[in-house]
C-alpha positions as a LaTeX table, in Angstrom:
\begin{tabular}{lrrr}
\hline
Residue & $x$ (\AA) & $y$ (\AA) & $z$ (\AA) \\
\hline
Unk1 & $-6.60$ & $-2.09$ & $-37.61$ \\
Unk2 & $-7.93$ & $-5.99$ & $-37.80$ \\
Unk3 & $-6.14$ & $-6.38$ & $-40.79$ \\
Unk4 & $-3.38$ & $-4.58$ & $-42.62$ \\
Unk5 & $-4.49$ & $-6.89$ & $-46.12$ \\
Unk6 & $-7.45$ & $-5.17$ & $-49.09$ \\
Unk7 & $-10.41$ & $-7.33$ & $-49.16$ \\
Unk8 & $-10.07$ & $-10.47$ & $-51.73$ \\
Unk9 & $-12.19$ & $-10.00$ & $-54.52$ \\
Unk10 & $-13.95$ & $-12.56$ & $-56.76$ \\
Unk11 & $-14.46$ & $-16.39$ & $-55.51$ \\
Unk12 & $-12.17$ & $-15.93$ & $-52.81$ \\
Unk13 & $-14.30$ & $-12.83$ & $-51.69$ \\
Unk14 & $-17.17$ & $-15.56$ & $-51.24$ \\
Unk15 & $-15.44$ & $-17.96$ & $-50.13$ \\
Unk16 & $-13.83$ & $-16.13$ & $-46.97$ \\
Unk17 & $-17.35$ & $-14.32$ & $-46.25$ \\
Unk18 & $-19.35$ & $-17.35$ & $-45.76$ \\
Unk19 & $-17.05$ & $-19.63$ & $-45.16$ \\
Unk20 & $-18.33$ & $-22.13$ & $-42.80$ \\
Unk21 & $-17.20$ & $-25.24$ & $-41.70$ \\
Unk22 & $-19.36$ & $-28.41$ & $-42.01$ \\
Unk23 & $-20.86$ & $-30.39$ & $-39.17$ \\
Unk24 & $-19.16$ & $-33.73$ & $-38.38$ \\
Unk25 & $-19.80$ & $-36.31$ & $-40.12$ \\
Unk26 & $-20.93$ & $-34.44$ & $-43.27$ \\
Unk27 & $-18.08$ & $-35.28$ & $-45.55$ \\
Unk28 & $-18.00$ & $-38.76$ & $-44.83$ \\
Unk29 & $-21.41$ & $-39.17$ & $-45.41$ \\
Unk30 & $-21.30$ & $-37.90$ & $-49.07$ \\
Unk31 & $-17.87$ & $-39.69$ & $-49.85$ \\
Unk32 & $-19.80$ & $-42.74$ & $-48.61$ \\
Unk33 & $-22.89$ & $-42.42$ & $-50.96$ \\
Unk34 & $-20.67$ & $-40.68$ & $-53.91$ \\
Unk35 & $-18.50$ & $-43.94$ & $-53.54$ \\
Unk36 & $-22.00$ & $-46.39$ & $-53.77$ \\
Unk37 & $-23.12$ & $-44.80$ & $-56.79$ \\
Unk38 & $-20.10$ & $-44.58$ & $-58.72$ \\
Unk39 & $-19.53$ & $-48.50$ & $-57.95$ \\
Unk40 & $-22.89$ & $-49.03$ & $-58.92$ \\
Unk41 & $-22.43$ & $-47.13$ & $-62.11$ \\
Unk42 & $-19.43$ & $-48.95$ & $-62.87$ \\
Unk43 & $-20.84$ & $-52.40$ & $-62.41$ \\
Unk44 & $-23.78$ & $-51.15$ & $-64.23$ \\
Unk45 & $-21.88$ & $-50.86$ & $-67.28$ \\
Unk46 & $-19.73$ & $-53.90$ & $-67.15$ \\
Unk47 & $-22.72$ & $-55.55$ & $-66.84$ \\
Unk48 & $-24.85$ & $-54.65$ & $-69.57$ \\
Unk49 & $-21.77$ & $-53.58$ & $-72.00$ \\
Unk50 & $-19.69$ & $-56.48$ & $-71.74$ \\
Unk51 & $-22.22$ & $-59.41$ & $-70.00$ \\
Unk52 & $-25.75$ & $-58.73$ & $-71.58$ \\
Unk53 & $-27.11$ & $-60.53$ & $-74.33$ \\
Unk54 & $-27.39$ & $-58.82$ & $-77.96$ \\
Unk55 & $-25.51$ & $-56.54$ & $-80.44$ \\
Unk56 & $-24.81$ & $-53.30$ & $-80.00$ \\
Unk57 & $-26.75$ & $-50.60$ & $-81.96$ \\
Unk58 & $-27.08$ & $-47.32$ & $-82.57$ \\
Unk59 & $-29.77$ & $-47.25$ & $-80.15$ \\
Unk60 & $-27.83$ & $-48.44$ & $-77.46$ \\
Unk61 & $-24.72$ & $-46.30$ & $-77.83$ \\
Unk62 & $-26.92$ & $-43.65$ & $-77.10$ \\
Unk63 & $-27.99$ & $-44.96$ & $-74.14$ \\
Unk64 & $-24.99$ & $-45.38$ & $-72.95$ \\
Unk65 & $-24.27$ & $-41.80$ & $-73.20$ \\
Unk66 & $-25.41$ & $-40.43$ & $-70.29$ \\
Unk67 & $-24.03$ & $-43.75$ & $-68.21$ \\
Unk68 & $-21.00$ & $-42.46$ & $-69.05$ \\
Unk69 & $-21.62$ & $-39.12$ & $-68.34$ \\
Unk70 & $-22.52$ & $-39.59$ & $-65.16$ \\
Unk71 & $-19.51$ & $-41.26$ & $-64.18$ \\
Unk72 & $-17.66$ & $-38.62$ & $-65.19$ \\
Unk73 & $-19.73$ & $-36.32$ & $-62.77$ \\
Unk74 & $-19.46$ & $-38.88$ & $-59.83$ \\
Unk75 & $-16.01$ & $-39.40$ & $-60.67$ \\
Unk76 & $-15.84$ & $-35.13$ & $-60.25$ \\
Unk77 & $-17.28$ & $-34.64$ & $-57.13$ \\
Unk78 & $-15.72$ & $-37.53$ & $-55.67$ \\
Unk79 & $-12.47$ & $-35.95$ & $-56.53$ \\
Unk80 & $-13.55$ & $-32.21$ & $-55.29$ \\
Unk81 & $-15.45$ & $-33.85$ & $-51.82$ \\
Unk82 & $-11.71$ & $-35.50$ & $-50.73$ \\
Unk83 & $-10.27$ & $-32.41$ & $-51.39$ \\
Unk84 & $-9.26$ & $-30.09$ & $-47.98$ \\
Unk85 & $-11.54$ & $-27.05$ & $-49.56$ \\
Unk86 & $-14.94$ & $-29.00$ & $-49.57$ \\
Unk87 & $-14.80$ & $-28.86$ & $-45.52$ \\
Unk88 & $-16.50$ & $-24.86$ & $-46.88$ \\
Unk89 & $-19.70$ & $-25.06$ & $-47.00$ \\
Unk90 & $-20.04$ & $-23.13$ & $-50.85$ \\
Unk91 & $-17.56$ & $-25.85$ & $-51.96$ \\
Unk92 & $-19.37$ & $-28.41$ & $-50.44$ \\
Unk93 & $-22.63$ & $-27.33$ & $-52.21$ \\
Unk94 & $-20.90$ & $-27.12$ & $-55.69$ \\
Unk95 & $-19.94$ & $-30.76$ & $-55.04$ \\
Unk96 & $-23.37$ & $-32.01$ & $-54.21$ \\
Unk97 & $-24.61$ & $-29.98$ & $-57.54$ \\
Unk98 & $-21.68$ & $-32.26$ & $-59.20$ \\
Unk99 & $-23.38$ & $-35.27$ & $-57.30$ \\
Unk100 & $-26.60$ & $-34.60$ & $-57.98$ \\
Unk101 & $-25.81$ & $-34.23$ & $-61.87$ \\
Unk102 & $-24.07$ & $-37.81$ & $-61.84$ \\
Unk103 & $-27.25$ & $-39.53$ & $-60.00$ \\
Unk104 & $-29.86$ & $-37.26$ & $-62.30$ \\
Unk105 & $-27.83$ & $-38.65$ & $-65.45$ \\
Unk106 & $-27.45$ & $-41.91$ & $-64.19$ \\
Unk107 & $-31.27$ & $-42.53$ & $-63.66$ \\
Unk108 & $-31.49$ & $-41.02$ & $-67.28$ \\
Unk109 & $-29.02$ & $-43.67$ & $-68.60$ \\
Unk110 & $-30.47$ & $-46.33$ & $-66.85$ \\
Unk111 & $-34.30$ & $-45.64$ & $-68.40$ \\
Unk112 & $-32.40$ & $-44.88$ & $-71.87$ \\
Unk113 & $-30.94$ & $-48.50$ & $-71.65$ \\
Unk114 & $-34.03$ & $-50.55$ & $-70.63$ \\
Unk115 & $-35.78$ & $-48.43$ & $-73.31$ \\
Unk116 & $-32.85$ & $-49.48$ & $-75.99$ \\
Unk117 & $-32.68$ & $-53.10$ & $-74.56$ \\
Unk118 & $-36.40$ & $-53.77$ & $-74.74$ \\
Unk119 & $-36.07$ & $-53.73$ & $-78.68$ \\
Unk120 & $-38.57$ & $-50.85$ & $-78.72$ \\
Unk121 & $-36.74$ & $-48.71$ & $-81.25$ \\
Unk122 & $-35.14$ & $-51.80$ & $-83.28$ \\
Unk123 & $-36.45$ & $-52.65$ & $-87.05$ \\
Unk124 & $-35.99$ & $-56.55$ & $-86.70$ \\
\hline
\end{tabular}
């Protein structure tokens, strides 16, 4: 007679089974580095949206697809990591997937632009 309440079922099923709290220091750690890359981002397209020479193109709105994107992400599990559930360790994974997407995307955005600003795809 532990407990008079039926076992939760679906994601709160998983989430009281294996719920495990993180070590120390954990959190902070990935607000730190989710914070570094989401400035970076940001500066990253000021820079070469507003500051870098040339017309926009086709090309380059593409590029900056994914830039955007992974904002977004970053912008996601920045939000989620702050929040009092990510202290679970299956939270705190799905965040780091959500962090992980926003750095894969980034490095994607950032090849797609040096591609688009090198003039490789251009017809001048």
């Amino acid at each position: 007679m532990a407990s008079d309440k039926p076992p939760a079922k679906g994601p709160a099923a998983e989430v009281e089974t294996i719920s495990r709290p993180l070590p120390n220091g954990y959190r902070q750690g990935v607000i730190t580095a989710i914070s570094v890359m989401l400035g970076f981002s940001l500066y990253f397209l000021r820079f070469w949206s507003l500051e870098a020479p040339g017309n926009w193109t086709w090309v380059s709105l593409w590029a900056a697809v994914p830039v955007v994107l992974s904002i977004a992400c970053l912008c996601v599990a920045l939000w989620r990591s702050v929040q009092v559930a990510d202290d679970n360790e299956p939270v705190y994974r799905k965040t780091l997937k959500w962090f992980l997407s926003g750095i894969v995307l980034l490095l994607l955005g950032v090849f797609a632009v040096a591609i688009a600003y090198s003039g490789l795809f251009t017809s001048d």
